[in-house]
C-alpha positions in Angstrom: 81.0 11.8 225.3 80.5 13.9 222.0 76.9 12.9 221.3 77.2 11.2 217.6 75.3 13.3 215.0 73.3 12.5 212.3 74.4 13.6 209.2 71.6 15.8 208.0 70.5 17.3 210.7 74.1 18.2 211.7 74.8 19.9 208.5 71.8 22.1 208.9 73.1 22.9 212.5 76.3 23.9 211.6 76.8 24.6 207.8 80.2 26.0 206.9 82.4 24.7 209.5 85.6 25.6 208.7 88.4 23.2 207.8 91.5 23.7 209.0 95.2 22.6 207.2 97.7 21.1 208.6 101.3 22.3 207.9 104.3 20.8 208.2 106.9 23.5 210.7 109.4 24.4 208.5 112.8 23.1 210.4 115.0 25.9 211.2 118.5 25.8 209.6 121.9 24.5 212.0 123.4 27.5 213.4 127.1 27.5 211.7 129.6 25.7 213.9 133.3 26.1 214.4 135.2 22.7 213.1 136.3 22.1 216.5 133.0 22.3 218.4 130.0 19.2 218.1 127.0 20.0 216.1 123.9 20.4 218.3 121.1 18.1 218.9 118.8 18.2 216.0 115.1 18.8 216.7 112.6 16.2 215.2 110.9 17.6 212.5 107.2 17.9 212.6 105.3 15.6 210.3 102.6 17.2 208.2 99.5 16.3 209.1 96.6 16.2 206.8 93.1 14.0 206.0 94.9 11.2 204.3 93.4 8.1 205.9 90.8 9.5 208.1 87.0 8.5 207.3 83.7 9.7 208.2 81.4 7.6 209.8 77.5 8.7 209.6 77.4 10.1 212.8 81.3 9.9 213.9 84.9 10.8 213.1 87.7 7.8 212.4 90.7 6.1 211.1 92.1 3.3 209.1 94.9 2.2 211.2 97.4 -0.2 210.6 99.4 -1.6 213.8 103.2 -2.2 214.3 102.7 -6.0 213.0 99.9 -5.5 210.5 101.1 -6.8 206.7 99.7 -5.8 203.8 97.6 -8.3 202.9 95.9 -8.6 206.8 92.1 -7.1 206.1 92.3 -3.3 207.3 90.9 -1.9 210.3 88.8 1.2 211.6 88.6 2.9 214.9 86.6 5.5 216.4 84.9 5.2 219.3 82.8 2.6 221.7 79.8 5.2 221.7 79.8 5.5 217.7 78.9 1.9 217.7 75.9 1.2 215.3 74.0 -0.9 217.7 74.2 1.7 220.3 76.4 2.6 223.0 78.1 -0.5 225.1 76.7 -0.2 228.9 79.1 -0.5 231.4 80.9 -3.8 231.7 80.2 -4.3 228.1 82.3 -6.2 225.6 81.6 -6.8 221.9 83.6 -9.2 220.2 83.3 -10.5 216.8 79.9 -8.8 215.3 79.0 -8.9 212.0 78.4 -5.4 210.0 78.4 -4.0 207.0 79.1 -0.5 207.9 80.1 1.8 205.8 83.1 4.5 206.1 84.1 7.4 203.5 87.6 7.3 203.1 89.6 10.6 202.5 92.2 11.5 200.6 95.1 14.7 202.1 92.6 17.8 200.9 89.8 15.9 202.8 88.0 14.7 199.7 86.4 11.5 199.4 89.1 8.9 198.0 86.3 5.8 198.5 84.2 4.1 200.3 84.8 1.0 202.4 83.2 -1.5 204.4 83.1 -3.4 207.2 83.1 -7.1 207.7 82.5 -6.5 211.4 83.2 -5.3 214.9 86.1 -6.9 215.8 86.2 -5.3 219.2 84.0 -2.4 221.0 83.8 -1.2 224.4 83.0 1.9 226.9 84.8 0.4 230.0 88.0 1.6 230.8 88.3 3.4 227.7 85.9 4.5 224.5 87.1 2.6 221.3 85.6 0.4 218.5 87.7 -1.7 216.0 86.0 -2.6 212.6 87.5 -5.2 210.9 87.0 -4.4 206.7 86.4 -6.4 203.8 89.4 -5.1 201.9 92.9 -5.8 203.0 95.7 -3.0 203.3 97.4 -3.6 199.8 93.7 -3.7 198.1 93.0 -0.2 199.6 96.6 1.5 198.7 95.7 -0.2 194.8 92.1 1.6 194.5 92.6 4.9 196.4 96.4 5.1 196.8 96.1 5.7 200.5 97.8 4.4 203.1 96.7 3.8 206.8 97.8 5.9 209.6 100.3 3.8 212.0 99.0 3.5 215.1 101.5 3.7 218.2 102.9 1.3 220.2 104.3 3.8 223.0 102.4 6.1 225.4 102.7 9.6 224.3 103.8 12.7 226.5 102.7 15.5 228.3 103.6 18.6 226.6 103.8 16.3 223.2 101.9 18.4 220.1 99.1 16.9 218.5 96.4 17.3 215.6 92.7 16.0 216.2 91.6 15.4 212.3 87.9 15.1 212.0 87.1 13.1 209.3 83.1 13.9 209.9 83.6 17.8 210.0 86.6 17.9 207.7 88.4 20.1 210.3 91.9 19.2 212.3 92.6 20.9 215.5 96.1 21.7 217.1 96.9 21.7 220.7 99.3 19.7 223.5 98.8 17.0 225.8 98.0 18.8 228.5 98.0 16.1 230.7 96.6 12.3 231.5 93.9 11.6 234.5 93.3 8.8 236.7 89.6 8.2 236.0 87.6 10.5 234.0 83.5 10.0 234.9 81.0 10.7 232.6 77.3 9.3 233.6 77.6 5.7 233.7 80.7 5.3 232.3 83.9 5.5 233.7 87.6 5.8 231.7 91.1 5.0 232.7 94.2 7.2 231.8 92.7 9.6 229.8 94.5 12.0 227.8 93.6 15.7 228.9 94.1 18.3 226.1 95.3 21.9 226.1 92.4 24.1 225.7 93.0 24.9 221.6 91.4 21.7 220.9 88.0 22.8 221.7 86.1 19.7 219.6 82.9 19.6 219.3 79.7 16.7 218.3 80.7 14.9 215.0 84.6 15.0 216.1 84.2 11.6 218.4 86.3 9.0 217.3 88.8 11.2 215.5 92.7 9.9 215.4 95.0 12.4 217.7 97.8 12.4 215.8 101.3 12.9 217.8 102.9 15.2 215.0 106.5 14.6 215.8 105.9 10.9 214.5 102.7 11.3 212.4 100.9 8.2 214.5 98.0 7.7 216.1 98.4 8.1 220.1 94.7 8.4 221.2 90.9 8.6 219.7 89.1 11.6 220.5 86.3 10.9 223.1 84.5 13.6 225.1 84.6 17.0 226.9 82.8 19.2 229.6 80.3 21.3 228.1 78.2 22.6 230.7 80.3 22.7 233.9 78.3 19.8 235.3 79.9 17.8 237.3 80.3 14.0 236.3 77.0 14.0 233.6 76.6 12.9 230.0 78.5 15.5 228.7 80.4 17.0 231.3 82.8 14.3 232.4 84.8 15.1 235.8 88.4 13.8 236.7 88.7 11.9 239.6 92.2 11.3 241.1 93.8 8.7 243.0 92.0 10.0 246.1 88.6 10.1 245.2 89.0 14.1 244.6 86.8 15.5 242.1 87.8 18.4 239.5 86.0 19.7 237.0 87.3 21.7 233.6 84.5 23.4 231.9 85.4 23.2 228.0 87.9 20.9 228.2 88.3 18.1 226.3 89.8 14.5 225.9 90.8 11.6 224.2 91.5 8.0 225.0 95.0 6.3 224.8 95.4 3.6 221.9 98.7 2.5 222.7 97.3 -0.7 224.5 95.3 -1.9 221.5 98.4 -2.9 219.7 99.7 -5.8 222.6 96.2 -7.0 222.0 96.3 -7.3 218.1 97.9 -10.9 216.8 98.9 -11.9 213.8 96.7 -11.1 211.0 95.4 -8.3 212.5 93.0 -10.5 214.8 92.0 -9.2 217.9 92.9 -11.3 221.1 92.2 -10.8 224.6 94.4 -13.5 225.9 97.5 -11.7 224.8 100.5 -11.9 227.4 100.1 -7.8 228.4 97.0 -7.8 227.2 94.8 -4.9 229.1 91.5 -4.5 227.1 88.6 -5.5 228.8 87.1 -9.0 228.2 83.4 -10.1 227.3 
């Protein structure tokens, strides 16, 4: 997984990282048409894709989200990853449900400056089995954080993106959004102890680094979340902290020096009920249970 950073030490490491900006591509105009002949299918237009709603965590990327059912008033919620956890990373097997913290996340506003600071109530859900994801559950509701900072969350999606689909990877921690593909999804991707389910591969322009873990992938045709950014294969190694290997259907092995990946989030929303609670018994529910 990317290692999480601490703050200070990071910043000494690696002073001046660039931050990229997001731009919207400009739509190209209809060709003129005779009357008689049918206009062409339009091409979606790509949604700008900026900082708004994207936090930093002391050692990790992440994102308010809000889910297809969330209402204003529901208390907001953050994700990033299971191995950002505060408490340390989740072993194998390992569930956590329902913790109390008082975390706290800088908010950020489109230019990537800090809008506010929020906090959490608790962990409403964390886990490295299967996939890499933690869910805090804040003390301020959605409507509460629009009123003080005038930002909104970022919609998280309810469908399983694409290969070939474009994406962003906005790093709240390093202020910096990388563009690439979806290169592709793998069976099982191995890393140590751990071991992940339908991972999303990326192209190789998306060449995160430490700090970016738990950073939204945004699907820029629909400006919502399809994945949280998780690992990638420094070294070459094959199946070690840090060098995660694919495994297929077969048992084959293959490893992708410098390429990285992200987890899928589309499952988390058939496990989110009514005021944004989080619950495992959920008819289609797949997260892994305590």
């Amino acid at each position: 997984m990317r290692r999480p950073l601490v703050g200070a030490l990071a910043t000494l490491l690696l002073t001046g990282a660039g931050t990229a900006t997001a731009v919207a591509a400009p739509s190209a105009p209809a060709p003129a048409q005779a009357p008689a002949k049918a206009s062409p299918a339009k091409t979606p237009t790509a949604k700008a894709v900026d900082f708004a709603g994207t936090v930093a965590l002391s050692n990790c990327s992440g994102s308010l989200i809000r889910l297809p059912g969330s209402a204003d008033d529901d208390p907001a919620l953050v994700l990033t990853n299971g191995h950002c956890l505060e408490t340390g990373m989740p072993g194998p097997g390992d569930v956590v449900v329902d913790q109390p913290s008082s975390r706290t996340f800088s908010l950020l506003n489109s230019s990537a400056g800090k809008a506010g600071t929020l906090r959490a109530s608790k962990v409403a859900y964390a886990t490295m089995t299967d996939t890499d994801v933690t869910l805090y559950q804040l003390n301020s509701t959605y409507a509460q954080i629009k009123k003080n900072y005038r930002i909104d969350a970022l919609g998280l999606s309810a469908d399983r993106p694409s290969a070939g689909t474009a994406i962003k990877v906005v790093s709240g921690y390093w202020k910096k959004i990388y563009s690439c593909n979806v290169d592709g999804f793998v069976h099982e991707l191995h890393e140590g102890d751990w071991v992940w389910k339908d991972s999303l591969r990326y192209t190789p322009s998306c060449n995160t680094i430490g700090g970016t873990s738990g950073s939204p992938v945004v699907d820029v045709n629909t400006g919502k979340v399809v994945a949280v950014n998780n690992t990638g294969n420094e070294s070459g190694e094959r199946c070690t902290e840090n060098n995660p290997c694919e495994v297929d259907e077969n048992g084959n092995v293959t490893v992708r020096k410098g390429i990285n990946y992200a987890e899928q989030t589309y499952g988390i929303a058939k496990c989110v009920a009514k005021g944004n609670k989080v619950d495992l018994s959920l008819p289609g529910c797949a997260l892994p249970k305590p």
